[in-house]
Chimera marker file (.cmm) of the C-alpha trace (Angstrom):
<marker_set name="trace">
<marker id="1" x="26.175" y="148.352" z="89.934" r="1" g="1" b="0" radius="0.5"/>
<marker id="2" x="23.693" y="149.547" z="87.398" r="1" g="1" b="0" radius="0.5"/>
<marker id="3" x="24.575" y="151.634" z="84.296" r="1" g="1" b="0" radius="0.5"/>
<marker id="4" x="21.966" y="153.041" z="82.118" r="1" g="1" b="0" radius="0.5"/>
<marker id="5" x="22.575" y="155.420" z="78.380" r="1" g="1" b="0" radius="0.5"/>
<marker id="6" x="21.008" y="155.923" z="74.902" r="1" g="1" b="0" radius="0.5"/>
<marker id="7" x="21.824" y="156.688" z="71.433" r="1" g="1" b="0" radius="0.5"/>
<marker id="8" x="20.087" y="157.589" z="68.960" r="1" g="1" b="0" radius="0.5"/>
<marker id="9" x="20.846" y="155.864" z="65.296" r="1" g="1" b="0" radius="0.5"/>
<marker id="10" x="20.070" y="156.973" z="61.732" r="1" g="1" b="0" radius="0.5"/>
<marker id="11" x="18.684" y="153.644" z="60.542" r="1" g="1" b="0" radius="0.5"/>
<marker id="12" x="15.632" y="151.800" z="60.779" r="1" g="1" b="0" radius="0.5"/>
<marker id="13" x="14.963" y="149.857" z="64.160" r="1" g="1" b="0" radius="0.5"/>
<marker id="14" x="14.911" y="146.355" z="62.407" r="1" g="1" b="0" radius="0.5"/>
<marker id="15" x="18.236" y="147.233" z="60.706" r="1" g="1" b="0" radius="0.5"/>
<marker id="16" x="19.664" y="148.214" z="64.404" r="1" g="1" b="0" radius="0.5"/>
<marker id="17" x="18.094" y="145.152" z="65.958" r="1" g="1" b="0" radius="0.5"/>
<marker id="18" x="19.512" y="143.053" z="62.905" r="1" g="1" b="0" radius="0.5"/>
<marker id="19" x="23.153" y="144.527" z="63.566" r="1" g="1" b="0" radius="0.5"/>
<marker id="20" x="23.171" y="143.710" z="67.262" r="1" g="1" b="0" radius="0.5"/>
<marker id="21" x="23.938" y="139.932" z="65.937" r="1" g="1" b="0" radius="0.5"/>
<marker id="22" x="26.010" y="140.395" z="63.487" r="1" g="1" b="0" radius="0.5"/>
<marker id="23" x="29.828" y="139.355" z="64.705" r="1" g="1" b="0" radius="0.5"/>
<marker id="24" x="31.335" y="142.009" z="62.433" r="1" g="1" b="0" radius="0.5"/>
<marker id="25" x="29.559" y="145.175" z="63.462" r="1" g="1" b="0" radius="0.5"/>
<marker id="26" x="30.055" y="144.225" z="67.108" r="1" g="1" b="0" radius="0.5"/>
<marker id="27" x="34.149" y="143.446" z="66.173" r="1" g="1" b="0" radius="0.5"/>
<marker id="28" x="34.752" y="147.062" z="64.896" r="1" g="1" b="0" radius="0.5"/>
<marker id="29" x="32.233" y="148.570" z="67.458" r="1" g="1" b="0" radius="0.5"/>
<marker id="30" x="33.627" y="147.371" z="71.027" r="1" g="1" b="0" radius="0.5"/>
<marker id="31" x="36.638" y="148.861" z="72.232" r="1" g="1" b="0" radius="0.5"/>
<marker id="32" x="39.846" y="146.572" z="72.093" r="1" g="1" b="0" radius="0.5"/>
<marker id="33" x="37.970" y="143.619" z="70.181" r="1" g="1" b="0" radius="0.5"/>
<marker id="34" x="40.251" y="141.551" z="68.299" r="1" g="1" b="0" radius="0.5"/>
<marker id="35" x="37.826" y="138.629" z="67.488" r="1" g="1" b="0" radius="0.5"/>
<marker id="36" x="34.111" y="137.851" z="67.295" r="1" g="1" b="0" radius="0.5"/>
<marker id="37" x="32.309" y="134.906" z="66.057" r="1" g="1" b="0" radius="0.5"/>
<marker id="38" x="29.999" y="132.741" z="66.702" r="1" g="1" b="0" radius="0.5"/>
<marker id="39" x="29.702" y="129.259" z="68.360" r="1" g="1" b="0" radius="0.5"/>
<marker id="40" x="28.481" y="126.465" z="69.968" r="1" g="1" b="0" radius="0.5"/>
<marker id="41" x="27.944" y="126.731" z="73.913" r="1" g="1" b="0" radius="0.5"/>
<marker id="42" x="31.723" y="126.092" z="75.808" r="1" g="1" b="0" radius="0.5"/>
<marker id="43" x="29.811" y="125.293" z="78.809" r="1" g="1" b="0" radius="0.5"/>
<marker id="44" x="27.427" y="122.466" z="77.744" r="1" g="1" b="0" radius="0.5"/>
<marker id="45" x="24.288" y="124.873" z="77.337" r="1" g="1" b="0" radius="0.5"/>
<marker id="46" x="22.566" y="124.095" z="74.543" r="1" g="1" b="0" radius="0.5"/>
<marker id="47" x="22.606" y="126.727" z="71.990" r="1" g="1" b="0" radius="0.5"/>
<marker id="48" x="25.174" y="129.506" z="70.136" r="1" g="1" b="0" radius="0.5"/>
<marker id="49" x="27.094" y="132.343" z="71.773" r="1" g="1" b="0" radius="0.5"/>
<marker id="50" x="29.448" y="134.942" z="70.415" r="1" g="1" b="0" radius="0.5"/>
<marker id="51" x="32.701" y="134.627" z="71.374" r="1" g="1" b="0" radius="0.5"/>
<marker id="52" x="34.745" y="137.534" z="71.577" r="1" g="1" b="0" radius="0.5"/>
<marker id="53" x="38.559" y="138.101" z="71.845" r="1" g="1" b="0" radius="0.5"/>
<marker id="54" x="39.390" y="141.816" z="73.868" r="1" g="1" b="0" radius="0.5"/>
<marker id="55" x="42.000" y="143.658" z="75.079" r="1" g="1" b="0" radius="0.5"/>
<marker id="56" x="40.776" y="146.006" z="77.225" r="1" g="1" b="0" radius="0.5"/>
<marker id="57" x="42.795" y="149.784" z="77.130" r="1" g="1" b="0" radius="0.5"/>
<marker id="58" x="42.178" y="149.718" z="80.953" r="1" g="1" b="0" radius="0.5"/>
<marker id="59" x="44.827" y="150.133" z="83.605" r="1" g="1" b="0" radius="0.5"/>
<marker id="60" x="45.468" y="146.896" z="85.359" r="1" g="1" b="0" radius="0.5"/>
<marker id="61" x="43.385" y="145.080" z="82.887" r="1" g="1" b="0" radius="0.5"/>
<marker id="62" x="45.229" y="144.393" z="79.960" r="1" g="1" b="0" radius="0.5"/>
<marker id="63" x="44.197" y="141.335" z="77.543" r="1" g="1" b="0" radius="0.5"/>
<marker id="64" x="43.404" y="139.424" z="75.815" r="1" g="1" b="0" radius="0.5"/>
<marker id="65" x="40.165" y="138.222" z="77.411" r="1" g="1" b="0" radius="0.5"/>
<marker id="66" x="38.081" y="135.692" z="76.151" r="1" g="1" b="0" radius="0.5"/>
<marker id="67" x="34.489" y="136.721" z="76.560" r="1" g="1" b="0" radius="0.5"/>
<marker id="68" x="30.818" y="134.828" z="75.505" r="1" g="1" b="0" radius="0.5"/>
<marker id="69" x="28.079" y="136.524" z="75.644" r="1" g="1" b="0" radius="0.5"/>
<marker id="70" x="24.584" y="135.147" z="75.343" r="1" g="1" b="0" radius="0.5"/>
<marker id="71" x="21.200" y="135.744" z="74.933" r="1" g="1" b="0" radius="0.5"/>
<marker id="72" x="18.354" y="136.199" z="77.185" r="1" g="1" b="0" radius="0.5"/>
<marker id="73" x="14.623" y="137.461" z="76.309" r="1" g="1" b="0" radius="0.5"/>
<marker id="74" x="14.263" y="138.029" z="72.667" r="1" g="1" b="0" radius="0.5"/>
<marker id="75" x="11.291" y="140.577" z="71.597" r="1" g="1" b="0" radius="0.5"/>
<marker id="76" x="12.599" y="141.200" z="67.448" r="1" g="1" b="0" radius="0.5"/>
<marker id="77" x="12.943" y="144.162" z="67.112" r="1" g="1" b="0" radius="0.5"/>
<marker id="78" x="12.070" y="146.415" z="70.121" r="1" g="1" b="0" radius="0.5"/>
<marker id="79" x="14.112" y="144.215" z="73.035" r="1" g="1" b="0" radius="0.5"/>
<marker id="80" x="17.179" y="142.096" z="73.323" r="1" g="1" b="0" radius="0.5"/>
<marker id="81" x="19.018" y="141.194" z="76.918" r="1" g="1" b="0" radius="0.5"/>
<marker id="82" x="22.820" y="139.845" z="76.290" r="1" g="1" b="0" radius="0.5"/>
<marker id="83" x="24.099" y="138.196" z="79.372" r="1" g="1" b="0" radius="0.5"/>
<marker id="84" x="27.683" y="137.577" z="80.420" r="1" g="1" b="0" radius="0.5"/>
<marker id="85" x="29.915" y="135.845" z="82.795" r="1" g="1" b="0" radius="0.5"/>
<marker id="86" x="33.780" y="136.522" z="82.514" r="1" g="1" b="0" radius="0.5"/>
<marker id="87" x="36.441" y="135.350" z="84.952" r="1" g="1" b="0" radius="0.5"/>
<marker id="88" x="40.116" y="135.498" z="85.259" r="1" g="1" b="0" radius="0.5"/>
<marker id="89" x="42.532" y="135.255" z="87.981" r="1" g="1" b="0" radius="0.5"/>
<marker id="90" x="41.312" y="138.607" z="89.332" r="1" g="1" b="0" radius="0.5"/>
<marker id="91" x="37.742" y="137.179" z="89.559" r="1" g="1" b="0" radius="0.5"/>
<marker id="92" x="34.315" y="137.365" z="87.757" r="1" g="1" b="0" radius="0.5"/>
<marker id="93" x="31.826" y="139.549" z="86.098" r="1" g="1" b="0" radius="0.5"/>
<marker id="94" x="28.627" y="138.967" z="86.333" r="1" g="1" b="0" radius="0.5"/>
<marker id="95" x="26.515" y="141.133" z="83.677" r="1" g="1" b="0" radius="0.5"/>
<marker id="96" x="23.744" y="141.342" z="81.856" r="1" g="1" b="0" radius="0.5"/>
<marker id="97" x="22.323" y="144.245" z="79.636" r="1" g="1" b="0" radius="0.5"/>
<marker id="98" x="18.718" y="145.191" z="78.195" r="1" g="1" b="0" radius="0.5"/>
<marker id="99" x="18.931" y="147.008" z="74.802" r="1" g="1" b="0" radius="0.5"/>
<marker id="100" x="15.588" y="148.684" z="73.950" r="1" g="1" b="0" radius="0.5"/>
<marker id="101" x="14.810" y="150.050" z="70.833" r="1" g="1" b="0" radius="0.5"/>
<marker id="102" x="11.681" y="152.816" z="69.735" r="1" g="1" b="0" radius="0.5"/>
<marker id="103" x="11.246" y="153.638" z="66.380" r="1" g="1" b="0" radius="0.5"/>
<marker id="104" x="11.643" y="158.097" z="66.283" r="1" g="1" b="0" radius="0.5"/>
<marker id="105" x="10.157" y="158.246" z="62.266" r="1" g="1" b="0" radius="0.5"/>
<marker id="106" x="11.032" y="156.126" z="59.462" r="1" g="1" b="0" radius="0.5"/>
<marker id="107" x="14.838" y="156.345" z="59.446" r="1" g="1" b="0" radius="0.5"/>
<marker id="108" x="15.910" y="156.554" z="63.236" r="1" g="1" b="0" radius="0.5"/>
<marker id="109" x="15.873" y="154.603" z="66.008" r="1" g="1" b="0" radius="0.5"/>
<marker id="110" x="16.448" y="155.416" z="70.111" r="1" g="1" b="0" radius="0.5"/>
<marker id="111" x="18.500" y="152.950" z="71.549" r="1" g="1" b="0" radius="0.5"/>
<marker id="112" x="18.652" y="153.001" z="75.277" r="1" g="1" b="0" radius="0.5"/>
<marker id="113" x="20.582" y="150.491" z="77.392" r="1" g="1" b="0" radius="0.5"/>
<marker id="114" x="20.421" y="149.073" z="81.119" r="1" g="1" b="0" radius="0.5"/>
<marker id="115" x="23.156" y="147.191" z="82.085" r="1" g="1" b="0" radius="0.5"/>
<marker id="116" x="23.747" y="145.717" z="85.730" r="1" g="1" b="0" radius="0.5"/>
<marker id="117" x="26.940" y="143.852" z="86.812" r="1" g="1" b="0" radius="0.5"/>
<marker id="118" x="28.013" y="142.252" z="90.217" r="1" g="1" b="0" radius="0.5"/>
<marker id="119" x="31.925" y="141.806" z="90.606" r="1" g="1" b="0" radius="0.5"/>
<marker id="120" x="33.024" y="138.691" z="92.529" r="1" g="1" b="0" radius="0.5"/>
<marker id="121" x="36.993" y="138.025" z="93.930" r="1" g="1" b="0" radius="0.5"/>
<marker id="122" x="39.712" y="140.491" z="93.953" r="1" g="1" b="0" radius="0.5"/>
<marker id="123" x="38.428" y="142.811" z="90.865" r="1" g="1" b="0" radius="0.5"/>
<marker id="124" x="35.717" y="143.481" z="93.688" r="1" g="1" b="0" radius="0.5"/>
<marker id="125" x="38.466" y="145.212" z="96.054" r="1" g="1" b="0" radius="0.5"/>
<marker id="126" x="38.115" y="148.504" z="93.042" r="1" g="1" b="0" radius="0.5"/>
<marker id="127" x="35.974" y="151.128" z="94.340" r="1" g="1" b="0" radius="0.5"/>
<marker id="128" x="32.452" y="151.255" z="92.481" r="1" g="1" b="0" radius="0.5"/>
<marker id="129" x="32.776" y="154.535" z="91.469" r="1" g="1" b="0" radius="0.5"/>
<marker id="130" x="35.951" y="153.755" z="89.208" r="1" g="1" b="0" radius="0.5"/>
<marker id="131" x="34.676" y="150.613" z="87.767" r="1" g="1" b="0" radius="0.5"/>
<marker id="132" x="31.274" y="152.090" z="87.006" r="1" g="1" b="0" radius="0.5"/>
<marker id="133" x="33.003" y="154.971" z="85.852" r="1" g="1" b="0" radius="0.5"/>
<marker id="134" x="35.584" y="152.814" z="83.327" r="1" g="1" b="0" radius="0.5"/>
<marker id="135" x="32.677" y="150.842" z="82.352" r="1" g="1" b="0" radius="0.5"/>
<marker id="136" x="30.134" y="154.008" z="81.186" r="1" g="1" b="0" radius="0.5"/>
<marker id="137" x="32.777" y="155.277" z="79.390" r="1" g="1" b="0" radius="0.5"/>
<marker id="138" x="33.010" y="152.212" z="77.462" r="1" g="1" b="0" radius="0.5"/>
<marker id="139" x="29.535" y="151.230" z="76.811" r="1" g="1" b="0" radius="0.5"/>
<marker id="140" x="29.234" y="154.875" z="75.683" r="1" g="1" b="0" radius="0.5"/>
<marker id="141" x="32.314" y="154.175" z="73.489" r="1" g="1" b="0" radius="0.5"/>
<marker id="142" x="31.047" y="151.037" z="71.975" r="1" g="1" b="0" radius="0.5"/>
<marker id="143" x="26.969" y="152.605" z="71.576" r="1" g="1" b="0" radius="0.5"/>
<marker id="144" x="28.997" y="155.150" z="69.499" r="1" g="1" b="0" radius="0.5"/>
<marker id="145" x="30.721" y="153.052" z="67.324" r="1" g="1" b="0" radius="0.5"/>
<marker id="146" x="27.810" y="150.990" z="67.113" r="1" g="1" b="0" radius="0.5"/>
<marker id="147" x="25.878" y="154.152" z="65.682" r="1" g="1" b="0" radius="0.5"/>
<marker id="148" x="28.448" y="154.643" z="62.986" r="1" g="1" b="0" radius="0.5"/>
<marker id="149" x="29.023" y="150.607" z="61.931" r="1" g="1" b="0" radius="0.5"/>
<marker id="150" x="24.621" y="150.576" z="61.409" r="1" g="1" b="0" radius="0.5"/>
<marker id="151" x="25.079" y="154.066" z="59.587" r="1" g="1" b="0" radius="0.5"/>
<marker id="152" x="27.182" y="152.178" z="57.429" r="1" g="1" b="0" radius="0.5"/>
<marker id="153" x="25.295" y="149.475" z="56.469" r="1" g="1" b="0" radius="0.5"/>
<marker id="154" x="23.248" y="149.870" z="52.946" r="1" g="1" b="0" radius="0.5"/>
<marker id="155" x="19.911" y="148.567" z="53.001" r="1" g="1" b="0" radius="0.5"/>
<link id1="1" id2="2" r="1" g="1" b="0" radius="0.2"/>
<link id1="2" id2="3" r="1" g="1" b="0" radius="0.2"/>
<link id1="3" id2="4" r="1" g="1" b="0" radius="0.2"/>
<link id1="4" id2="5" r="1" g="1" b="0" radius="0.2"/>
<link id1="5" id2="6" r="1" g="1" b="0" radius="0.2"/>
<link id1="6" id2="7" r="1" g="1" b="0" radius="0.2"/>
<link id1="7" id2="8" r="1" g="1" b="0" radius="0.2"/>
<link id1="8" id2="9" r="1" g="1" b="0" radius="0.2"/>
<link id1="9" id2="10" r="1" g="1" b="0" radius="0.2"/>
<link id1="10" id2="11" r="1" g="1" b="0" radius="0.2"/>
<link id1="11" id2="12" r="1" g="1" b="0" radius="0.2"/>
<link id1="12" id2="13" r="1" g="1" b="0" radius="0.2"/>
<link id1="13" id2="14" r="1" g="1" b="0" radius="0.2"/>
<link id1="14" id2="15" r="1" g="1" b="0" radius="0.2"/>
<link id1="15" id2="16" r="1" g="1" b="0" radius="0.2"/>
<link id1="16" id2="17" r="1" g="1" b="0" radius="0.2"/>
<link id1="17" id2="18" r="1" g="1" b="0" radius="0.2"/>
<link id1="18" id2="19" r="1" g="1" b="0" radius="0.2"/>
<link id1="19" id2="20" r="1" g="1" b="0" radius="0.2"/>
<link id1="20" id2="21" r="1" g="1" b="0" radius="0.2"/>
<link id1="21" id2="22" r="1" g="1" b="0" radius="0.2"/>
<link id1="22" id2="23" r="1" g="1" b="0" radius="0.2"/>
<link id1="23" id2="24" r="1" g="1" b="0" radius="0.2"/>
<link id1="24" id2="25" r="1" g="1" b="0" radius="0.2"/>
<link id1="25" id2="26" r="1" g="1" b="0" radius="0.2"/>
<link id1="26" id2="27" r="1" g="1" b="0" radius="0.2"/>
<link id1="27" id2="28" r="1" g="1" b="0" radius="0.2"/>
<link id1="28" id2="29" r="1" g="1" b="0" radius="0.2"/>
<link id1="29" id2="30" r="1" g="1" b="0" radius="0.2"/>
<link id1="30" id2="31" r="1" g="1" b="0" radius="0.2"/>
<link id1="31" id2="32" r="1" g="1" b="0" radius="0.2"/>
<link id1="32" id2="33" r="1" g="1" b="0" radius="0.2"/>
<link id1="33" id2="34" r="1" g="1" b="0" radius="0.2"/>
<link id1="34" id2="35" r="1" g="1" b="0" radius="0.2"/>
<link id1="35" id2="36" r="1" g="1" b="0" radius="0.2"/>
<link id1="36" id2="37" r="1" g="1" b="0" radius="0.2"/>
<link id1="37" id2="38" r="1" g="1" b="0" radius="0.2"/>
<link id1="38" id2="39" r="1" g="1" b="0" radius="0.2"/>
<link id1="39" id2="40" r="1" g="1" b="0" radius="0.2"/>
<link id1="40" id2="41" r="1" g="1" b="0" radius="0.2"/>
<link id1="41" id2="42" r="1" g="1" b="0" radius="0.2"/>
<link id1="42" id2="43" r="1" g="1" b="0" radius="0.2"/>
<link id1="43" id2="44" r="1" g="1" b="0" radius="0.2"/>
<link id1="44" id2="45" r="1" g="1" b="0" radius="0.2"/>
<link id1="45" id2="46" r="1" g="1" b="0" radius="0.2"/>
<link id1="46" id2="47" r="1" g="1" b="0" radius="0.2"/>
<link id1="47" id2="48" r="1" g="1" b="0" radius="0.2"/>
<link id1="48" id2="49" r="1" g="1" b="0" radius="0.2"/>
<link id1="49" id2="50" r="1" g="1" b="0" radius="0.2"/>
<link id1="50" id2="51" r="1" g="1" b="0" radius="0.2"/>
<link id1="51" id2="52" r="1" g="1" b="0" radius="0.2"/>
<link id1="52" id2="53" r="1" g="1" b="0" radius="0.2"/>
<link id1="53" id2="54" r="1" g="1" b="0" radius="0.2"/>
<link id1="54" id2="55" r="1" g="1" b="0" radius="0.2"/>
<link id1="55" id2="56" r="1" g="1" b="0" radius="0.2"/>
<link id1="56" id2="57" r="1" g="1" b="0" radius="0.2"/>
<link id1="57" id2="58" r="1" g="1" b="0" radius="0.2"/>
<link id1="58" id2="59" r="1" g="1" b="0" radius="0.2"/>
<link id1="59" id2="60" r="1" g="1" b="0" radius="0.2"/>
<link id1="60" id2="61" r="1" g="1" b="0" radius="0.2"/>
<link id1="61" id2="62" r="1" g="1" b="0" radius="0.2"/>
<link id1="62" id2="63" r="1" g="1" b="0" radius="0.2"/>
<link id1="63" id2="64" r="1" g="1" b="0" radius="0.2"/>
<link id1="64" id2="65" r="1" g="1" b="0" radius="0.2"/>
<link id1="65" id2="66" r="1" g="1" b="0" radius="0.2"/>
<link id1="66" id2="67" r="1" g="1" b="0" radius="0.2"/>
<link id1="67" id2="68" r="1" g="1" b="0" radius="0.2"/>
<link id1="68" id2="69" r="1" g="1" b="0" radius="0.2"/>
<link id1="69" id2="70" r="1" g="1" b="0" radius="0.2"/>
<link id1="70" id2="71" r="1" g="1" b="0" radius="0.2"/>
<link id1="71" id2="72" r="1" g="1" b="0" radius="0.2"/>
<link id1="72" id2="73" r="1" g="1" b="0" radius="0.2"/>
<link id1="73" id2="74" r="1" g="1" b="0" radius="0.2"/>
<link id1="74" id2="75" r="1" g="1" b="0" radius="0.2"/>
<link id1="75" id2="76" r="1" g="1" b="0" radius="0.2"/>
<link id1="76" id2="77" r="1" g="1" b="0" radius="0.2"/>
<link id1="77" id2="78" r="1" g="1" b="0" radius="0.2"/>
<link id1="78" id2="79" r="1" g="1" b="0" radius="0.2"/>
<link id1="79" id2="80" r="1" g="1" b="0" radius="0.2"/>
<link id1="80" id2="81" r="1" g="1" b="0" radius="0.2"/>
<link id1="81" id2="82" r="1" g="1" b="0" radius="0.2"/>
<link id1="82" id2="83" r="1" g="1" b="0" radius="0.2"/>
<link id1="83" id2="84" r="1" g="1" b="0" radius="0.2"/>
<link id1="84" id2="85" r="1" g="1" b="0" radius="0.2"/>
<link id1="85" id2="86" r="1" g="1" b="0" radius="0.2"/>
<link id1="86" id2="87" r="1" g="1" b="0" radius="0.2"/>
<link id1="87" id2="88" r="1" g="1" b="0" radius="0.2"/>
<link id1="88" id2="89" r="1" g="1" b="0" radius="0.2"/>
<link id1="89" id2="90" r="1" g="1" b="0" radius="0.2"/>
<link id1="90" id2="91" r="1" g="1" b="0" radius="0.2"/>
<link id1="91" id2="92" r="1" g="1" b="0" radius="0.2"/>
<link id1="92" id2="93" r="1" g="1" b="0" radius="0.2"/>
<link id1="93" id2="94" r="1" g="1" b="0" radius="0.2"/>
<link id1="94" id2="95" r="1" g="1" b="0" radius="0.2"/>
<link id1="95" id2="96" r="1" g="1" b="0" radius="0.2"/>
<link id1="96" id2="97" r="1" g="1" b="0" radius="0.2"/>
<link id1="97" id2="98" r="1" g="1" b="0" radius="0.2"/>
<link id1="98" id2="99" r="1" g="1" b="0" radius="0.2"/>
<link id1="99" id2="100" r="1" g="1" b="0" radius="0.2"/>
<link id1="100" id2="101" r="1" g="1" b="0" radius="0.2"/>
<link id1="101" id2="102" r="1" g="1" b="0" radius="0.2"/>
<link id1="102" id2="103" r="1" g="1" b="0" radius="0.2"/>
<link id1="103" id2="104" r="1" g="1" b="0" radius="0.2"/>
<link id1="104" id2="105" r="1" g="1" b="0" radius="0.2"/>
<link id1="105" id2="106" r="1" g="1" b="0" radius="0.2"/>
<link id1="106" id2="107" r="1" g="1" b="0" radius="0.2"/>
<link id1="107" id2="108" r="1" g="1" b="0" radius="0.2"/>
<link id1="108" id2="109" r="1" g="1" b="0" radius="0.2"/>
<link id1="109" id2="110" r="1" g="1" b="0" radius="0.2"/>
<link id1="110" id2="111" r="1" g="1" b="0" radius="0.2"/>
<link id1="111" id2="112" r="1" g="1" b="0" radius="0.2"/>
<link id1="112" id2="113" r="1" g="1" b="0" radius="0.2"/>
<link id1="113" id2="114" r="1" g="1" b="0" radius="0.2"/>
<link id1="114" id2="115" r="1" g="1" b="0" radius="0.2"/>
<link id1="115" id2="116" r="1" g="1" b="0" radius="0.2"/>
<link id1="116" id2="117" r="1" g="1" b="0" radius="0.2"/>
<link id1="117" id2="118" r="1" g="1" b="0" radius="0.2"/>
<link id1="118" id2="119" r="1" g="1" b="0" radius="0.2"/>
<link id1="119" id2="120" r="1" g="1" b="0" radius="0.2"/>
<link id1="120" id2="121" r="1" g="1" b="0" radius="0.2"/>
<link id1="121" id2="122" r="1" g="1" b="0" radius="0.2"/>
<link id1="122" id2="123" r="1" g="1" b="0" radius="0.2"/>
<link id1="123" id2="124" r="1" g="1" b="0" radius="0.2"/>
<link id1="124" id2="125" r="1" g="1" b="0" radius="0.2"/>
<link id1="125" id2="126" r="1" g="1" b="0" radius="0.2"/>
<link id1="126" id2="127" r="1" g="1" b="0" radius="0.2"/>
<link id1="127" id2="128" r="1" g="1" b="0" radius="0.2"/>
<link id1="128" id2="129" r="1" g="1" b="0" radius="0.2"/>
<link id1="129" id2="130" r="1" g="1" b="0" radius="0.2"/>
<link id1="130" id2="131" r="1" g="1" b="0" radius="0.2"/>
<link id1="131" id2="132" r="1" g="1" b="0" radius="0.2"/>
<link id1="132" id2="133" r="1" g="1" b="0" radius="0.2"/>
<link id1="133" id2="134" r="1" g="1" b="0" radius="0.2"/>
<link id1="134" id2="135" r="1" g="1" b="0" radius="0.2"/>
<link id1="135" id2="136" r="1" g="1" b="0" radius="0.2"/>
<link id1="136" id2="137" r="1" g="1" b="0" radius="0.2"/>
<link id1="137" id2="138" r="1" g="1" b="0" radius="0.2"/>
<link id1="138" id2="139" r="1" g="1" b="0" radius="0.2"/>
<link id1="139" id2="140" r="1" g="1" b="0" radius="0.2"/>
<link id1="140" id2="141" r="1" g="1" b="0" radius="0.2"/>
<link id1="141" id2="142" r="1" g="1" b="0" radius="0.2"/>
<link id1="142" id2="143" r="1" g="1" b="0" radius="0.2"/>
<link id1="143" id2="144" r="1" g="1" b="0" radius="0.2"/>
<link id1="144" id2="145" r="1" g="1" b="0" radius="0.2"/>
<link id1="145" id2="146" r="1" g="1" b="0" radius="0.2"/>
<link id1="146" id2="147" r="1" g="1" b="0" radius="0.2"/>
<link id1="147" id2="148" r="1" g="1" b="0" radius="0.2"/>
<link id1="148" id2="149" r="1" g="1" b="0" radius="0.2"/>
<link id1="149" id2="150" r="1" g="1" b="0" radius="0.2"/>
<link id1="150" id2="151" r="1" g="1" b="0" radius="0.2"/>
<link id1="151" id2="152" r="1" g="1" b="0" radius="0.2"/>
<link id1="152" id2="153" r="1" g="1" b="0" radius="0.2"/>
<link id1="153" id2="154" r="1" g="1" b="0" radius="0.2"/>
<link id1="154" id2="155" r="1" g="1" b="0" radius="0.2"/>
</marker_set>
């Protein structure tokens, strides 16, 4: 399933880029995060991940969930890909996103997103339409709140 949006942001690109790492602009910007922070690889990879605590307002779905997300490619600041691999008892989530960023003047940045994720076990069983549906809704939820966190931050 493949999921693609934009937003535009009032604040520089490096500024944007800058706030897609930082733990506390990602807390108050996803939808149902209780926790994010930083640290060393759970699964013997070498390197840091963010670890975030959510609870999800989606039927069926309820939290908390415990979900690292890590890093792919790396171009500061016009490209980041975050990849992520949650499972539960209902089964896994294979995702990965591509965050691009173009400059529009001094003081605003495009953000446009790609995100593709492959379900695995019985979360599978939901159609595609609802899932992709649920999960536009809350990138597009998150991309907003993202918008208004980076508006927020003074130079």
């Amino acid at each position: 399933m493949e999921i693609t949006g934009s937003q535009q942001i009032k604040a520089p690109r490096q500024r944007v880029f800058d706030a897609l790492f930082d733990p506390q602009v990602l807390k108050e910007s996803i939808p149902g995060c209780e926790n994010a922070e930083y640290v060393e690889n759970p699964d013997g990879r070498t390197g840091r991940e963010l670890k975030l605590v959510i609870s999800p307002n989606i039927p069926g779905l309820k939290g908390p969930y415990t979900v690292y997300v890590r890093t792919g490619e790396v171009v500061a600041p016009e490209r980041v890909v975050l990849l992520s691999e949650p499972y539960n008892a209902l089964g896994r989530i294979k995702a990965s996103c591509t965050i691009t960023l173009a400059e529009d003047g001094a003081a605003t940045t495009n953000l446009s997103y790609a995100a593709e994720a492959s379900l695995e076990g019985k979360i599978a069983a939901t159609p595609e339409v609802v899932m992709k549906n649920t999960l536009k809704l809350a990138l597009d939820q998150f991309f907003k709140n993202f918008e208004k966190q980076v508006g927020a931050i003074t130079a």
